[in-house]
MARLUM-212732 format. One record per residue (C-alpha): residue in one letter; x, y, z. Coordinates in steps of 0.2 Angstrom, whole numbers. Layout:
! MARLUM-212732
> code / x / y / z
> A / X / Y / Z
...
This chain:
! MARLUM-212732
> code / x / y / z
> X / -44 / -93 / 54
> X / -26 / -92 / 51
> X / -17 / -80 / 40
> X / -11 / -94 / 27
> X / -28 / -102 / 28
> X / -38 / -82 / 24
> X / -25 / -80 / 11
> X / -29 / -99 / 1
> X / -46 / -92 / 6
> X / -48 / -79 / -2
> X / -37 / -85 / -19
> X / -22 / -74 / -17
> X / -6 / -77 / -23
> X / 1 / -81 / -8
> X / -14 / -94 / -6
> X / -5 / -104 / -20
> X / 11 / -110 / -15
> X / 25 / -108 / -20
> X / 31 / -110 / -39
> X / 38 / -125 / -42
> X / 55 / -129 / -53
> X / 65 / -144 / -53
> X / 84 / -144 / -50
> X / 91 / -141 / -69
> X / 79 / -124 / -70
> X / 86 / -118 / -51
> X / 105 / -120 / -61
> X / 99 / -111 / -75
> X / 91 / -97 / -64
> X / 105 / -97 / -52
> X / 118 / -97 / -67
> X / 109 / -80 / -74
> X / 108 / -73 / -59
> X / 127 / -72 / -57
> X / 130 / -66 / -75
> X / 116 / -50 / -69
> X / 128 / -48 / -53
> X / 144 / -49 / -62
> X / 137 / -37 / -75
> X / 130 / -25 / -65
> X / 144 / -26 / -51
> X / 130 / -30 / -38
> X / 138 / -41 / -24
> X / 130 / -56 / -17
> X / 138 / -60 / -1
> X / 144 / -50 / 12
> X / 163 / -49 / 17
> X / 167 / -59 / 34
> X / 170 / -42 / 43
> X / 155 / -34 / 38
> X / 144 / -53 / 44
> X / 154 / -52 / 60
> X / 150 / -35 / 66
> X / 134 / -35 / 60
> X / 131 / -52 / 72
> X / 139 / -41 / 87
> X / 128 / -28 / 85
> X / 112 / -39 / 87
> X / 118 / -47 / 102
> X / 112 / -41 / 120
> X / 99 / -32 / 111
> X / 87 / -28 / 126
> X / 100 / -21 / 139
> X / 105 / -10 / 125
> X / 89 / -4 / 123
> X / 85 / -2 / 143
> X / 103 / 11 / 143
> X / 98 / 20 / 128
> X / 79 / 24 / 136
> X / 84 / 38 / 146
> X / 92 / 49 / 132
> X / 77 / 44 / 121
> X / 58 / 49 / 120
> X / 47 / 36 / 130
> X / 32 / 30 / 115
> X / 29 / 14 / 121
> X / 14 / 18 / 129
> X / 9 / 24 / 113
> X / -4 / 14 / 102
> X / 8 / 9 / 86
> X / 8 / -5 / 74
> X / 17 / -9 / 57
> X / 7 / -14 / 41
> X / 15 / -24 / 27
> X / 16 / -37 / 15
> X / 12 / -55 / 22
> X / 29 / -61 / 15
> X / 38 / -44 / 24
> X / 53 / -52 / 31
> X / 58 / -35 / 39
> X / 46 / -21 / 49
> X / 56 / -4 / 47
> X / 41 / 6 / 47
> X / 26 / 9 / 60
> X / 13 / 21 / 62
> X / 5 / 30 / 76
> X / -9 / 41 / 75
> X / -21 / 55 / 87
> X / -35 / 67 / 83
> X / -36 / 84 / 92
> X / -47 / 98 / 92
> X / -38 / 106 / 79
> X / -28 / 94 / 71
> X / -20 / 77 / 69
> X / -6 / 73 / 77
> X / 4 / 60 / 65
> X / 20 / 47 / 69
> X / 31 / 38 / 58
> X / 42 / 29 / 68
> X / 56 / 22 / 59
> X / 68 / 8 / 63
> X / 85 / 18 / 69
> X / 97 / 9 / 58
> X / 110 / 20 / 60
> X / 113 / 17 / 79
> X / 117 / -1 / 73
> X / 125 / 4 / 56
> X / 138 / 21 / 57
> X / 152 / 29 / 46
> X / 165 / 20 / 57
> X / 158 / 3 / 52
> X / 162 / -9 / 37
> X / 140 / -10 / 38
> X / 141 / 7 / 32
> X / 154 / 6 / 18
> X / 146 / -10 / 14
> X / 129 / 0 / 12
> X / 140 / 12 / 2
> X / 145 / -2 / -12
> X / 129 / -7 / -13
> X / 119 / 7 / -12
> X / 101 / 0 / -13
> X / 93 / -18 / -10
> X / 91 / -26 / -26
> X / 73 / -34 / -27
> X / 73 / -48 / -40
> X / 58 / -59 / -41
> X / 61 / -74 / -27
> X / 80 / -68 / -23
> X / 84 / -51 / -16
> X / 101 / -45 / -14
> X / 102 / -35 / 3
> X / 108 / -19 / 5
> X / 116 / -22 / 23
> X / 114 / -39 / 32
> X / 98 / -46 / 34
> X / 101 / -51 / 53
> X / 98 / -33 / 56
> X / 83 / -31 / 48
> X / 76 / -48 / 55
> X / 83 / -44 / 74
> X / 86 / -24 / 79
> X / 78 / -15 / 64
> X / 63 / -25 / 64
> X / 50 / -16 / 73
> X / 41 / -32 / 80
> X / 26 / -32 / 90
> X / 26 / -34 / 109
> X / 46 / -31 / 107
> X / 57 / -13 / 112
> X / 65 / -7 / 97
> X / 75 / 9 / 96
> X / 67 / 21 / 83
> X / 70 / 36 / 75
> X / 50 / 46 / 75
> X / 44 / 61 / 63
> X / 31 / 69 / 73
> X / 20 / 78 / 63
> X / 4 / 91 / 68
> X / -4 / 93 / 56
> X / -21 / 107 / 54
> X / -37 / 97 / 52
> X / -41 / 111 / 39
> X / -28 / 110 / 24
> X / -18 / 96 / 33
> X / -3 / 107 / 33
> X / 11 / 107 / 44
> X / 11 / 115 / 60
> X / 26 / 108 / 69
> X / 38 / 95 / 64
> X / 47 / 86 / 77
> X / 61 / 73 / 73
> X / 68 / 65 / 86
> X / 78 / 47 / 94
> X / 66 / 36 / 101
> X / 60 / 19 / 108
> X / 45 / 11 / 104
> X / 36 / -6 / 105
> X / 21 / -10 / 90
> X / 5 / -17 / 97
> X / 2 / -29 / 81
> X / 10 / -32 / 63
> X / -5 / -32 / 51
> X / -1 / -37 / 35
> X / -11 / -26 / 22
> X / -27 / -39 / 21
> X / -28 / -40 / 39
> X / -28 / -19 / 39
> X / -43 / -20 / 27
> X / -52 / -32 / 36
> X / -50 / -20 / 51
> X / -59 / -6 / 43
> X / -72 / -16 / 35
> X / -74 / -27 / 53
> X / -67 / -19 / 68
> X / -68 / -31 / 79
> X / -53 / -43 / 67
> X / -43 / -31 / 77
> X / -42 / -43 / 91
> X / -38 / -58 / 81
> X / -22 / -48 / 79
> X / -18 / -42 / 98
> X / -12 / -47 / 112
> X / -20 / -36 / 123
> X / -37 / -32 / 117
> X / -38 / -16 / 128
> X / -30 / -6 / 115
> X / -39 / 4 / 100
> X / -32 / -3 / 86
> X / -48 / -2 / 76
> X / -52 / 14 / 80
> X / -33 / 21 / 75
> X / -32 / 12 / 60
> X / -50 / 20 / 55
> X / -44 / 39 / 58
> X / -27 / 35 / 50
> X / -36 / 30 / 35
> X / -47 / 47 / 36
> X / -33 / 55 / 35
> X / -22 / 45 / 22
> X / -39 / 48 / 12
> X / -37 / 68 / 13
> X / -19 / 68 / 11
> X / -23 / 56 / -6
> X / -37 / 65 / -14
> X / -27 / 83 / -8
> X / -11 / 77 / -16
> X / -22 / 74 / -34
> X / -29 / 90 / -32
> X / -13 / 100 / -31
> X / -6 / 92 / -45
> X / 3 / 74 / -39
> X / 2 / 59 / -54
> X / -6 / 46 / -46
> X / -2 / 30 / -58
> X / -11 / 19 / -48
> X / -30 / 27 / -42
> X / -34 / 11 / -39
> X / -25 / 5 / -22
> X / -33 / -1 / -8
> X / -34 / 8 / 8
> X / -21 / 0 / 16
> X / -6 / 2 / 5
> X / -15 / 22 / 3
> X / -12 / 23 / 21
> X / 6 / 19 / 23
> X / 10 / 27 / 6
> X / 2 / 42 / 12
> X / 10 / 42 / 29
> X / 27 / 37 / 20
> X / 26 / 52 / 8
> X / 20 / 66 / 23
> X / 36 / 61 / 34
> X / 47 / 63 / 19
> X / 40 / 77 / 14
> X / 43 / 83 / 34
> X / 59 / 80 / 34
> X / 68 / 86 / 19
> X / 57 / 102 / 25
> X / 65 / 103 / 40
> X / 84 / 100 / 33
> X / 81 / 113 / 20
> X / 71 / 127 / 27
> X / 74 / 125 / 46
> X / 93 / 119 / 46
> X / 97 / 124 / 27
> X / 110 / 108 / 27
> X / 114 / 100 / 12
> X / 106 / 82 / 10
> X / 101 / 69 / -3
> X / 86 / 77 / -9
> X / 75 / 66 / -25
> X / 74 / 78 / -37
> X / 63 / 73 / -56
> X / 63 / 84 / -69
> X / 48 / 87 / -79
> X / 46 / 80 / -95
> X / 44 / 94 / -109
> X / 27 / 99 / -115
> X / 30 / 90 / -132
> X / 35 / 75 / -123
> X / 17 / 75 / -110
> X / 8 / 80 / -127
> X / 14 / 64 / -136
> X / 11 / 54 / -120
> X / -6 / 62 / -120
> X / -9 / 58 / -139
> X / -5 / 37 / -137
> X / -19 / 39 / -120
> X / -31 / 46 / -130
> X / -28 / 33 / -144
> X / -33 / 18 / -134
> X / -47 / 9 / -137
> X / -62 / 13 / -121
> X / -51 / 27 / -115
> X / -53 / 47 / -114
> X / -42 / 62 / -106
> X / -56 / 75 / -102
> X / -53 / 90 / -113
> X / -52 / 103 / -98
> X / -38 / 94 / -91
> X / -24 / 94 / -105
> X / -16 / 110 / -99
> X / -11 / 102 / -81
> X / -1 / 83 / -89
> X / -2 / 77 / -73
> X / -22 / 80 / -68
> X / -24 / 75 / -86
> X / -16 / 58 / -82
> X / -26 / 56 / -66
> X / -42 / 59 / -73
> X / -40 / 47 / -88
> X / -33 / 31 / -75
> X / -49 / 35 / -64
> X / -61 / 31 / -77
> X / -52 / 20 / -92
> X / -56 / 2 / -93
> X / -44 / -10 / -80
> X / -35 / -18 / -98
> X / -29 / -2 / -103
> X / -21 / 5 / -84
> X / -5 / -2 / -90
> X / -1 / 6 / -107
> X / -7 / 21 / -99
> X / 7 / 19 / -86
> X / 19 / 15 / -99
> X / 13 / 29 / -110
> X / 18 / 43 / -96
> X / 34 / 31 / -92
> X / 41 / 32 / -107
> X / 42 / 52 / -107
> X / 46 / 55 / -89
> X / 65 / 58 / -85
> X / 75 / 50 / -73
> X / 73 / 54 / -54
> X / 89 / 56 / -47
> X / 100 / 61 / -29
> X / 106 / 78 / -27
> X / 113 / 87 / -13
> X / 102 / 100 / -15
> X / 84 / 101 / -18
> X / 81 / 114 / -31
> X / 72 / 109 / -48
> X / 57 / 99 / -35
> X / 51 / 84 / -39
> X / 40 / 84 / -54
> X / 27 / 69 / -53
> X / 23 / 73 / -33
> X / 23 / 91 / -37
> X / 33 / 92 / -21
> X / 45 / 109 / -20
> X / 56 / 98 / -7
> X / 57 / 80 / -8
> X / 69 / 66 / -2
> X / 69 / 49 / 7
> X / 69 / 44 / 26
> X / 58 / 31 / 29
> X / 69 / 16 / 23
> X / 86 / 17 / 30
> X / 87 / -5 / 30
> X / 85 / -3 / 11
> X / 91 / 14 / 2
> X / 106 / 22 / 5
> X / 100 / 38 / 2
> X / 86 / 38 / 20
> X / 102 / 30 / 30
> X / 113 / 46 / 25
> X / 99 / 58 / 30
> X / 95 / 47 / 44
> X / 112 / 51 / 49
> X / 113 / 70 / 46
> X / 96 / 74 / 54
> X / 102 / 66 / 69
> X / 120 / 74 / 68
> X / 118 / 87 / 56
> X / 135 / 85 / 51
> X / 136 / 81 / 30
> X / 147 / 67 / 25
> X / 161 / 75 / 13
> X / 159 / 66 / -4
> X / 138 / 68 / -3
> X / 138 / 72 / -21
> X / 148 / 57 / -25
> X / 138 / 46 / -14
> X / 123 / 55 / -22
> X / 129 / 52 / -40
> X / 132 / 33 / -34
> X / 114 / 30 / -25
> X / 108 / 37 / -43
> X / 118 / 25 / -52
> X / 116 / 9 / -44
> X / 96 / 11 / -41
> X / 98 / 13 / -60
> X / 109 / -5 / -63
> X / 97 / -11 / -49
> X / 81 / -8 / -62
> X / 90 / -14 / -76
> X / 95 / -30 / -68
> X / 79 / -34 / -62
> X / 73 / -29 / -81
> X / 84 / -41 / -87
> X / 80 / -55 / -76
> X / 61 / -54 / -76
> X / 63 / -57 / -96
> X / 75 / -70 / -93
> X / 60 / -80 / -81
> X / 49 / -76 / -96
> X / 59 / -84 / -110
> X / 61 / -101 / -98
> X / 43 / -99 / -97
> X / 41 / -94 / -78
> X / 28 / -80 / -74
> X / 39 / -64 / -64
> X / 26 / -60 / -55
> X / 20 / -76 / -50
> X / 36 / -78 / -45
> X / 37 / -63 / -36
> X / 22 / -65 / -24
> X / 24 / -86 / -21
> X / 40 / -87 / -22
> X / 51 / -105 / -27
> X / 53 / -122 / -22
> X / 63 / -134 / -29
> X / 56 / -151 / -33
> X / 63 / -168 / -34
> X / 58 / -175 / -51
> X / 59 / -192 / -46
């Protein structure tokens, strides 16, 4: 069975087809669409220059990779393979996975976008203006060109790609750090599971071979010990105090949330502590106890719902504990309650102040370089450990335009609603445009 045909299957979004609109309504959308742009100062198009490097740098792609093997680590003997969203368009991320006597060894391999995409490049001052990909629902406005993302940072399978790998050993006992390695790499991913294909894996493991070309290696068996371990990292994470607002995420997306959050985590540890280098840390302030005590009041109000009276002294727990067991109708306002008080996350060049809702001492981005200008900076200083001079600046602007980026996206989910289109709908099937005739 095909992919499409499990999805229409199974009664998923994406099983639908897209929304349909005739040519009037893709005016009107399209006419709002610039007004968010021109308001939010978000540009659509690339400039010629930055189109025209970005189509050099993705030619000749292989022999670039064969010159650049020797001054690299060798994985691509290594089992690894990307799970995402069936309608990904790129693959930035891919896992890798081995258990040990006494402990597990972890990789993240990252797509290395900054051997494409440098400070001496109009990509890069491109990435600067923009500053984040702006996701609206059926249109996303990239952060640097997609060709690079659908060509050279897209870490296809049964392809060489350049990557750049966190290497994490972790102790099988408190799933601690033992060594951290980051390092210049090339890889080449086994199979690209989307996240239904990585759940039927664990619940059937022989649908791994529906998705490999060579069935001799043990896709099954790494995806079921990755999600072992994404389960103990999860349930450690809640224990030491990390808001969880959704409990109620598949194994799949647990797995590369996990995976994503302990090579973070790994990295700004390894900037701060073991260089001591200035970065673009994500720092959230806590919200004061009267603010968690008013969100705590509107949870307990709800109809069905509970926060366990041990709890309230620890928000966060507290939180954790209600979601678990509240009724499905009441997740949201639960979320929105704890929204509504939580400050802004924001980039700083140094991590002090922690970030409140993981309960992380140390936190910043790394492991979407094609999409946040944040993780392409610290791509860049982990690999050069050289700090670009206006980091606060560039800092203060990734903090402001992730900001426009929300509110635009706000704005034009409301905008769908009042012509009477469903956002989310929208979001997962996408738009066609009919003929009305």
């Amino acid at each position: 069975m095909s992919n499409e045909d499990a999805q229409a299957q199974a009664g998923t979004p994406e099983g639908q087809g897209p929304v349909e609109i005739d040519e009037e309504m893709a005016r009107h959308l399209e006419n709002k669409r610039e007004e968010l742009f021109e308001k939010f100062e978000i540009p659509d198009a690339f400039p010629p220059e930055v189109m025209e490097e970005a189509e050099a740098r993705t030619e000749d792609v292989q022999a670039e990779i064969q010159s650049a093997v020797d001054e690299r680590r060798d994985l691509r003997d290594m089992t690894t393979w990307t799970t995402d969203p069936i309608d990904a368009q790129d693959f930035d991320d891919a896992l890798s996975i081995e258990e040990r006597d006494e402990e597990y060894v972890l990789w993240v391999h990252i797509a290395d976008v900054t051997h494409y995409v440098n400070p001496d490049t109009a990509m890069w001052d491109s990435a600067v203006e923009r500053a984040n990909t702006v996701y609206l629902p059926g249109y996303t406005v990239h952060m640097l060109p997609p060709i690079l993302a659908e060509t050279v940072c897209s870490l296809v399978p049964n392809e060489d790609r350049l990557a750049h790998t966190v290497e994490m050993h972790l102790d099988k006992e408190n799933l601690g750090y033992e060594t951290i390695d980051i390092y210049k790499s090339v890889i080449r991913s086994d199979a690209r599971l989307t996240y239904t294909e990585a759940e039927n894996i664990l619940d059937e493991p022989a649908a791994a071979d529906d998705v490999l070309e060579d069935t001799e290696v043990d896709l099954a068996e790494k995806t079921e010990l990755v999600w072992e371990l994404a389960d103990a990292m999860h349930e450690q994470r809640k224990e030491e105090g990390s808001l969880v607002l959704n409990p109620r995420r598949d194994r799949a997306h647990t797995i590369i949330e996990e995976c994503m959050l302990k090579a973070n985590k790994a990295v700004t540890h390894e900037l701060m502590w073991d260089r001591g280098v200035e970065a673009m840390y994500r720092v959230h302030p806590q919200p004061s106890p009267e603010e968690w005590n008013e969100a705590l009041q509107e949870i307990q109000e709800l109809d069905g719902v509970s926060v366990p009276g041990e709890a309230w002294d620890d928000p966060r727990k507290a939180v954790n504990a209600t979601l678990e067991e509240a009724p499905e109708r009441q997740l949201d306002k639960i979320q929105w309650a704890v929204m509504k008080v939580m400050p802004r996350a924001k980039y700083m060049n140094d991590p002090f102040g922690g970030h409140h809702a993981l309960n992380f001492e140390i936190y910043g981005h790394f492991t979407s370089p094609i999409r946040r200008l944040s993780d392409l900076i610290n791509h860049w200083i982990v690999h050069t450990n050289d700090v670009p001079e206006d980091l606060i600046a560039l800092c203060d602007r990734a903090s402001d335009k992730q900001q426009d980026a929300e509110q635009c996206e706000r704005e034009y989910k409301q905008f769908l609603e009042e012509v009477g289109l469903d956002p989310s709908a929208v979001n997962n099937r996408g738009i066609e445009v009919v003929d009305e005739a």
